[in-house]
ZAGUMI-93509 format. One record per residue (C-alpha): chain; residue in three letters; x, z, y; residue number from 1. Coordinates in steps of 0.25 Angstrom, whole numbers. Each point is the difference from the previous one (the first is absolute). Layout:
BEGIN
+-----+------+-------+-------+-------+-----+
! mol ! type !    c1 !    c3 !    c2 ! seq !
+-----+------+-------+-------+-------+-----+
!   A !  ALA !     X !     Z !     Y ! NUM !
...
+-----+------+-------+-------+-------+-----+
REM end
This chain:
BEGIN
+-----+------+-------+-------+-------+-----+
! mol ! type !    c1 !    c3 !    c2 ! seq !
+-----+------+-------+-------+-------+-----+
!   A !  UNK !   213 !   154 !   185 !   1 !
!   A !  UNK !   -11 !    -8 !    -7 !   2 !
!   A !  UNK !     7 !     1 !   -13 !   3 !
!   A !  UNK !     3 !    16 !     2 !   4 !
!   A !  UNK !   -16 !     1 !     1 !   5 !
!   A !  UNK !    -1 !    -9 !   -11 !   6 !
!   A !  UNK !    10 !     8 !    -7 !   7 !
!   A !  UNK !   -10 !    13 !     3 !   8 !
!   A !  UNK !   -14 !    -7 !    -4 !   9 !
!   A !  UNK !     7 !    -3 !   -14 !  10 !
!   A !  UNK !     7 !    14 !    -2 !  11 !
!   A !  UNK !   -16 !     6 !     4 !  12 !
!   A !  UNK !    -6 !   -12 !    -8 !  13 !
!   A !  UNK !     8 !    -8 !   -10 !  14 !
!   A !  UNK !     5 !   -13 !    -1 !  15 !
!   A !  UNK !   -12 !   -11 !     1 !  16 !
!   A !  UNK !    -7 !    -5 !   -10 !  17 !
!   A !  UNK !    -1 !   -16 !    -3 !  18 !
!   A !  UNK !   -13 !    -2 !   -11 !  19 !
!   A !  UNK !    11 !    -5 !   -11 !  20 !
!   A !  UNK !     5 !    15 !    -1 !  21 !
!   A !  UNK !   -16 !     6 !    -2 !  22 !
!   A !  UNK !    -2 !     5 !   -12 !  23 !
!   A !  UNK !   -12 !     0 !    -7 !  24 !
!   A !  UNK !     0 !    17 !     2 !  25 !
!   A !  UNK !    -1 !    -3 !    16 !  26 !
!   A !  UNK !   -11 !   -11 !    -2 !  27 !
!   A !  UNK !    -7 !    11 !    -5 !  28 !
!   A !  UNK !     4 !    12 !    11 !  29 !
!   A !  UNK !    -3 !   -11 !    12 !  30 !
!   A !  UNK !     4 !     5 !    10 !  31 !
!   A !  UNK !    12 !    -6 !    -1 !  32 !
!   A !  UNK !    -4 !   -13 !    -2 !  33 !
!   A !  UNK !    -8 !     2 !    11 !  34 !
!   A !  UNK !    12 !     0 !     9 !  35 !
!   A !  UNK !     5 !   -12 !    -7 !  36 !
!   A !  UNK !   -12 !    -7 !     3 !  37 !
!   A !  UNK !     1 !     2 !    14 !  38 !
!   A !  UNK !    14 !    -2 !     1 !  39 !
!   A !  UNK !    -2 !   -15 !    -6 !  40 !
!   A !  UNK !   -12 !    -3 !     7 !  41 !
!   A !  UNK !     6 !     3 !    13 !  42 !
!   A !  UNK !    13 !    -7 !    -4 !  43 !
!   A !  UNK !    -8 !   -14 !    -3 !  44 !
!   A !  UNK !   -11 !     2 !    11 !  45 !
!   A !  UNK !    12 !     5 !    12 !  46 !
!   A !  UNK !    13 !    -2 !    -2 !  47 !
!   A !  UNK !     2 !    -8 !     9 !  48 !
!   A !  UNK !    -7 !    11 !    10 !  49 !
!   A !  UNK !     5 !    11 !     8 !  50 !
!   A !  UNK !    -1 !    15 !    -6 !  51 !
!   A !  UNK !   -14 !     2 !     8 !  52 !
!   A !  UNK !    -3 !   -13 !    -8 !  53 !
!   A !  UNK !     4 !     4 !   -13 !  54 !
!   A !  UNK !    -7 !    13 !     2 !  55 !
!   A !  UNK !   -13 !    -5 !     6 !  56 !
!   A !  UNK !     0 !   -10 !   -14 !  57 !
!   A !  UNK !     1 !    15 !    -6 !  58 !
!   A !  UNK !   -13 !     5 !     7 !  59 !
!   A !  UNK !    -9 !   -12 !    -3 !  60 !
!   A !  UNK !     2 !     2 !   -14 !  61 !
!   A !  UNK !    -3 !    15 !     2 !  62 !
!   A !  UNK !   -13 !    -1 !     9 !  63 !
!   A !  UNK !    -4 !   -10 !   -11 !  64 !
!   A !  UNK !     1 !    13 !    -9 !  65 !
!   A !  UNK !    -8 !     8 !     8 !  66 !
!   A !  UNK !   -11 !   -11 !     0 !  67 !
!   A !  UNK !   -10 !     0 !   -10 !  68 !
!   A !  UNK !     0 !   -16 !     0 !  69 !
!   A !  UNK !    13 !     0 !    -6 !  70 !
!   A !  UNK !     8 !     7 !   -12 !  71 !
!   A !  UNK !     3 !    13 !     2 !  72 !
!   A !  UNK !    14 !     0 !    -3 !  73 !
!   A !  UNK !    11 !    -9 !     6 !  74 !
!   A !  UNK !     5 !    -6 !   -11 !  75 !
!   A !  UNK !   -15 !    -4 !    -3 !  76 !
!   A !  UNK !    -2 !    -5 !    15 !  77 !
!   A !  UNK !    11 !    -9 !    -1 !  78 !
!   A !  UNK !    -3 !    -5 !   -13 !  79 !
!   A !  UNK !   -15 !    -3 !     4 !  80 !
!   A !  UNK !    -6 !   -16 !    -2 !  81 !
!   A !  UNK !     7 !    -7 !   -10 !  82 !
!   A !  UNK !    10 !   -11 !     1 !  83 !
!   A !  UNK !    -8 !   -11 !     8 !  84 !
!   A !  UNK !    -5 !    10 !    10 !  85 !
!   A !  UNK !     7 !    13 !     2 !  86 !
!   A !  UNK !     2 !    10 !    14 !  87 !
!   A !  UNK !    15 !    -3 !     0 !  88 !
!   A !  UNK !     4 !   -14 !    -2 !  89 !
!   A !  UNK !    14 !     3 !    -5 !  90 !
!   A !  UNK !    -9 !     6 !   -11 !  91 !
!   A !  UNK !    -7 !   -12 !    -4 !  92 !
!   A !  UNK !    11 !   -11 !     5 !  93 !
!   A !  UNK !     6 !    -5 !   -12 !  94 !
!   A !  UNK !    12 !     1 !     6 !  95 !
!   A !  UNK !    12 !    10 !    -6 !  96 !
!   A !  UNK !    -2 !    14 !     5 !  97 !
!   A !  UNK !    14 !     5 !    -3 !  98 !
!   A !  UNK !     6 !     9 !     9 !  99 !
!   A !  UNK !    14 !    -7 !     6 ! 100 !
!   A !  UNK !     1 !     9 !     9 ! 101 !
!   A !  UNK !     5 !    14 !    -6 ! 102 !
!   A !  UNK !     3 !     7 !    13 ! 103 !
!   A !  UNK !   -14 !    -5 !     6 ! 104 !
!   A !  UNK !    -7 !     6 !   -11 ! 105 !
!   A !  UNK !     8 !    13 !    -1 ! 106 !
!   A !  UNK !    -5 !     2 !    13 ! 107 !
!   A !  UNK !   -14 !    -2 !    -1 ! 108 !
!   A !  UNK !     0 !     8 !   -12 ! 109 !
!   A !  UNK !     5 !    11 !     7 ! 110 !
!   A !  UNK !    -8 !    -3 !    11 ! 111 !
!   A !  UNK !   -14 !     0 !   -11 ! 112 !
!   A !  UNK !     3 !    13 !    -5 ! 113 !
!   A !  UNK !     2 !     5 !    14 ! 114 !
!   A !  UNK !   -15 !    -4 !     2 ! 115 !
!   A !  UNK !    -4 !     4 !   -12 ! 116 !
!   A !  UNK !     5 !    14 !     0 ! 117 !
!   A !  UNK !    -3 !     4 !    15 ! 118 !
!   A !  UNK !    14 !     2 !     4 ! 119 !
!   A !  UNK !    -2 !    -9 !    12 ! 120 !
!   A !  UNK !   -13 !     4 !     9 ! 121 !
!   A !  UNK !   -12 !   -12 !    -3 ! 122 !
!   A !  UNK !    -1 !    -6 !    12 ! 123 !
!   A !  UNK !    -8 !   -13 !    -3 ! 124 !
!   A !  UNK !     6 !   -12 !     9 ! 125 !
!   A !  UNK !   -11 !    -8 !    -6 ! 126 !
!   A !  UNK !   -12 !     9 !     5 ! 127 !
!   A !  UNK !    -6 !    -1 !   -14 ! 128 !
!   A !  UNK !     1 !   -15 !    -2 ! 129 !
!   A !  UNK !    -2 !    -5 !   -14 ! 130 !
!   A !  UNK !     3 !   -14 !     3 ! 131 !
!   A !  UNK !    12 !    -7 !     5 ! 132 !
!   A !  UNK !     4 !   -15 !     1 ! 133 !
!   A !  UNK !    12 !    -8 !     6 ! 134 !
!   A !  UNK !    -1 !    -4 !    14 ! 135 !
!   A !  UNK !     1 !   -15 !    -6 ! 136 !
!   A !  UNK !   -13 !     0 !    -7 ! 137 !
!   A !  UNK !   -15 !     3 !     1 ! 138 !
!   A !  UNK !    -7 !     7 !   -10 ! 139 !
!   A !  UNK !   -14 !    -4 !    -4 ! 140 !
!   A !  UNK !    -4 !    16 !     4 ! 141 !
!   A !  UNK !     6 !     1 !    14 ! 142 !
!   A !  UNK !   -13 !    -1 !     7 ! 143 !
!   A !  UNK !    -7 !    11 !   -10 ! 144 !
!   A !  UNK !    11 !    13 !     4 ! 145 !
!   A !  UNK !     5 !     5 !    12 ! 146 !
!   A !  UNK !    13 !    -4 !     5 ! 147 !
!   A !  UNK !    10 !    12 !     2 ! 148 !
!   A !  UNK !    14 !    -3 !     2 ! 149 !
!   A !  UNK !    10 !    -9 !    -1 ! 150 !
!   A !  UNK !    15 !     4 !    -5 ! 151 !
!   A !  UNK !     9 !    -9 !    -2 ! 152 !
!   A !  UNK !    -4 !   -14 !    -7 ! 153 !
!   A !  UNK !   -14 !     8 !    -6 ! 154 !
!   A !  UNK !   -14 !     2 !     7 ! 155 !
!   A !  UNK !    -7 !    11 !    -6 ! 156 !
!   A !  UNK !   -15 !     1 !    -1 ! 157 !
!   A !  UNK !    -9 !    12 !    -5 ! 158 !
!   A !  UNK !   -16 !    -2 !    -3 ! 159 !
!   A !  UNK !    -9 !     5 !    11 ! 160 !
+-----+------+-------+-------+-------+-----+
REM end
């Protein structure tokens, strides 16, 4: 059954998109790479997480785009800091970001451009949280935002 939904979500959306296929031509458009940011981001930052996980990854990074303390696009928001200090630590680890897991992605592609493209309703897990961490550390900025939720292994903040 889930592959005959995936099946539809292709046929309705195209095959996903992995950032070696982007052209130069959809840099510019955006929107595409867009989705491919959100994808990625959620692929490093969740794949170990279940779907609510994955999506509420998603919804950080778009109620950080809402908020004039960050970039207004997503791509921008997960690229914010530089390589010493930066919002998602796969993005600043040093560690390889390729993508093993090709199905995982597909997914969350899919899954991106649902969220981006309002086919699914918005309904915010996080309650507008901007922050996250793994329930293994503790940020320096715990104590200055409100705790929200907890979903999986991530503990999500937003300011007061």
């Amino acid at each position: 059954m889930k592959s005959l939904i995936l099946g539809l979500i292709i046929n309705l959306y195209g095959p996903p998109v992995f950032i070696t296929e982007l052209t130069h031509k959809d840099k510019q458009e955006g929107l595409r790479w867009e989705k491919v940011c959100l994808a990625v981001n959620s692929y490093h930052e969740a794949k170990n997480q279940s779907v609510a996980g994955q999506l509420a990854v998603m919804y950080v990074v778009l109620n950080r785009v809402e908020d004039d303390r960050y970039p207004n696009t997503i791509c921008g928001v997960i690229k914010q800091g530089n390589k010493k200090s930066c919002a998602f630590s796969w993005y600043c680890d040093g560690k390889s970001d390729h993508i093993s897991n090709s199905k995982l992605y597909a997914d969350l592609y899919i899954l991106a451009t649902m969220v981006i493209d309002s086919t699914i309703p918005k309904i915010d897990i996080t309650e507008g949280s901007t922050h996250y961490h793994a329930d293994y550390v503790t940020p320096y900025w715990v104590d200055s935002l409100e705790r929200m939720t907890q979903i999986d292994t991530h503990i999500f903040y937003r300011w007061n």
